[in-house]
C-alpha positions in Angstrom: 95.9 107.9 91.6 96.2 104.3 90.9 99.1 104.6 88.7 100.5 106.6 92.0 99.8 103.7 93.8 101.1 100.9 91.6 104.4 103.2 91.9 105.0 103.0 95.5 104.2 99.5 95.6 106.7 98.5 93.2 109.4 100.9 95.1 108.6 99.3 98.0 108.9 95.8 96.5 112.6 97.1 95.2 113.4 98.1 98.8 112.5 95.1 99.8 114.2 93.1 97.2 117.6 94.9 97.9 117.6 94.1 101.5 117.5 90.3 100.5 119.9 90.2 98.5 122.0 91.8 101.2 121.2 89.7 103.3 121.7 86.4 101.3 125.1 87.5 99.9 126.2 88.1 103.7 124.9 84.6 104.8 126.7 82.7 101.5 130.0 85.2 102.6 129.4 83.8 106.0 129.7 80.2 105.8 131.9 80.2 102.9 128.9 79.3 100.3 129.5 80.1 96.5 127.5 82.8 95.1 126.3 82.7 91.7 126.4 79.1 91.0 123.1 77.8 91.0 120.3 78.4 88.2 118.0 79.6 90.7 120.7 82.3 91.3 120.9 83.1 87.8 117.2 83.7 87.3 116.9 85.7 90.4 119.5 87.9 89.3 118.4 88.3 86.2 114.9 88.8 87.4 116.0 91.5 89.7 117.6 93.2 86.7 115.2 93.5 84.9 112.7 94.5 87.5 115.0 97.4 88.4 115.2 98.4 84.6 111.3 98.2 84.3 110.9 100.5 87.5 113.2 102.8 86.5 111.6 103.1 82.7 108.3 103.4 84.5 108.9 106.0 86.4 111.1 107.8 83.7 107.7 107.2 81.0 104.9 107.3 83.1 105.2 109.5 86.4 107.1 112.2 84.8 104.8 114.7 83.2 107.3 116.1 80.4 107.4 112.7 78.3 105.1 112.6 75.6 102.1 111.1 74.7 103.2 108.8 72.1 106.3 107.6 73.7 104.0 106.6 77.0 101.5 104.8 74.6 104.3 103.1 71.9 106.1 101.7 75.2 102.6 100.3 76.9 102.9 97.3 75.3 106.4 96.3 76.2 105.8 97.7 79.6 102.9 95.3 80.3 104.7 92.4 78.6 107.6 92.8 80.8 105.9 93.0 84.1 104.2 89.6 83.1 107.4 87.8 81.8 109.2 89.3 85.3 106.6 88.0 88.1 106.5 84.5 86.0 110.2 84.5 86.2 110.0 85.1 90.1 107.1 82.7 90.7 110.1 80.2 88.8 112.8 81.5 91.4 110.7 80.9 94.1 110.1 77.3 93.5 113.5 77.1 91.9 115.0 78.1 95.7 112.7 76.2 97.9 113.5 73.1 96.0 117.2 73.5 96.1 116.8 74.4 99.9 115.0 71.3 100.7 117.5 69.3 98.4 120.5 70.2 100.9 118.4 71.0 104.1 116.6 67.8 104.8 119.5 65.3 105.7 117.4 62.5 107.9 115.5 62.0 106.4 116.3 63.2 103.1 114.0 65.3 100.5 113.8 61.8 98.4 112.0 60.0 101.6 109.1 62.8 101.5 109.3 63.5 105.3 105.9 66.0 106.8 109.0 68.9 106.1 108.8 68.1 102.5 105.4 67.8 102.0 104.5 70.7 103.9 106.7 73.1 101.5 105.4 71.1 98.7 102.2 71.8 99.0 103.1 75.9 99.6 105.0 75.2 95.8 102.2 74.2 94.4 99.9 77.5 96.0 102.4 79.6 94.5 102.3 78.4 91.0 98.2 78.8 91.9 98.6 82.5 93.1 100.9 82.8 89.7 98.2 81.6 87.2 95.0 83.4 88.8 97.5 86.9 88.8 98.4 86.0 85.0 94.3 85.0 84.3 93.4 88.9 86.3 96.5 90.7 84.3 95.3 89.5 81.0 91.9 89.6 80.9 90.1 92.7 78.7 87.4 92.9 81.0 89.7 94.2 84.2 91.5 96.6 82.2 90.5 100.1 83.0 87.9 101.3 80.0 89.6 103.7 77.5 87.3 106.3 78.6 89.2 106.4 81.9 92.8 106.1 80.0 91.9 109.0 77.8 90.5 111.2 80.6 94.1 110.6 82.5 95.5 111.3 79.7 97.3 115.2 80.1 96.6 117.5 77.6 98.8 120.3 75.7 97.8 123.9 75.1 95.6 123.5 72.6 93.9 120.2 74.1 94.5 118.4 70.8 97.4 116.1 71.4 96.0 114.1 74.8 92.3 113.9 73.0 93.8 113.0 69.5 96.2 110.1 71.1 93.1 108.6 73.5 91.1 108.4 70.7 93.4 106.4 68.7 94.1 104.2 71.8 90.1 104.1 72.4 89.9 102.4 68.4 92.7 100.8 68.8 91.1 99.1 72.3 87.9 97.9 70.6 89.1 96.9 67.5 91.5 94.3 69.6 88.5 93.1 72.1 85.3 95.1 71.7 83.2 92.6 73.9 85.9 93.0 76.4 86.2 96.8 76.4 82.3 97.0 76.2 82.2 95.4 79.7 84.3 97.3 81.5 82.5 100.3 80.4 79.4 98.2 81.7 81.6 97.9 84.7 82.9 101.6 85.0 79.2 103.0 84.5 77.8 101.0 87.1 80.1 102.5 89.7 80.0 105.6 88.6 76.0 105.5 88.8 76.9 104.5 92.2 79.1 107.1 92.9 81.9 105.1 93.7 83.9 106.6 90.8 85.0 110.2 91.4 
């Protein structure tokens, strides 16, 4: 289910992203504004790229029943690499774009002169770049990844039931030999709820 929902999400995001890009490329058309120019414009783009590629290798690996086993578990690692390395690079757009905006928005009095305007999205800056590291600190700490119990149980199985149990097993060894403490407490973690019968 969750990987269900971390689906949709990201489609949605894409939707989302697609209509502003639309809608900036019509603006820039409409009062004669380059496009392209500015390095905030080239990480975007390149962001969105490789968002797009991620979502569509995501879906292609991980939704679709027919792909094995070993494929969804070699690609894992790049997969969760890339979808830090693409929200740090929009967090970096983000500040990249409300900077330059200030730079030619504010006129009187200019950016420089740190009118209420300027501080004001200052100050929003700097609570992205705190949103940024606490989702970084969240996405890479052991102890909120989901137990390999749980990754082998939603792991499908062939025929014979060998192939799903053999492959979470290895992933299972493979989890505690990297962070054993780490694994250990979200089993703590998983048991807990599951005692409580908030796990189905």
């Amino acid at each position: 289910m969750m990987k269900f929902i971390h689906a949709g999400l990201n489609i949605l995001a894409f939707i989302f992203v697609v209509i502003s890009l639309v809608a900036v490329f019509d603006f820039h058309n409409a009062q004669n504004i380059p496009n392209m120019y500015s390095l905030h414009s080239w990480v975007g783009l390149a962001a969105v790229i490789l968002y797009s590629l991620q979502l569509v290798l995501g879906v292609c690996i991980y939704l679709i029943p027919i792909t094995p086993i070993y494929l969804r578990a070699a690609f894992m690692p790049l997969h969760v690499y890339s979808g830090l390395f693409i929200f740090a690079s929009v967090i970096a757009t983000a500040l990249m774009g409300i900077t330059e905006k200030l730079i030619f928005g504010l006129k009187y009095p200019k950016y420089k002169d740190s009118p209420p305007e300027a501080n004001f999205v200052n100050v929003l800056g700097v609570l992205i770049v705190v949103f940024g590291a606490i989702i970084l600190w969240i996405a890479t700490r052991p102890s909120w990844k989901r137990p390999s119990e749980q990754v082998l149980r939603s792991l499908p199985t062939y025929r014979d039931g060998s192939a799903g149990t053999k492959m979470g097993t290895a992933l299972s060894q493979q989890t505690d030999l990297i962070d054993p403490e780490g694994n250990g407490d979200a089993r703590r973690r998983s048991g807990k709820l599951e005692d409580s019968g908030q796990v189905n």
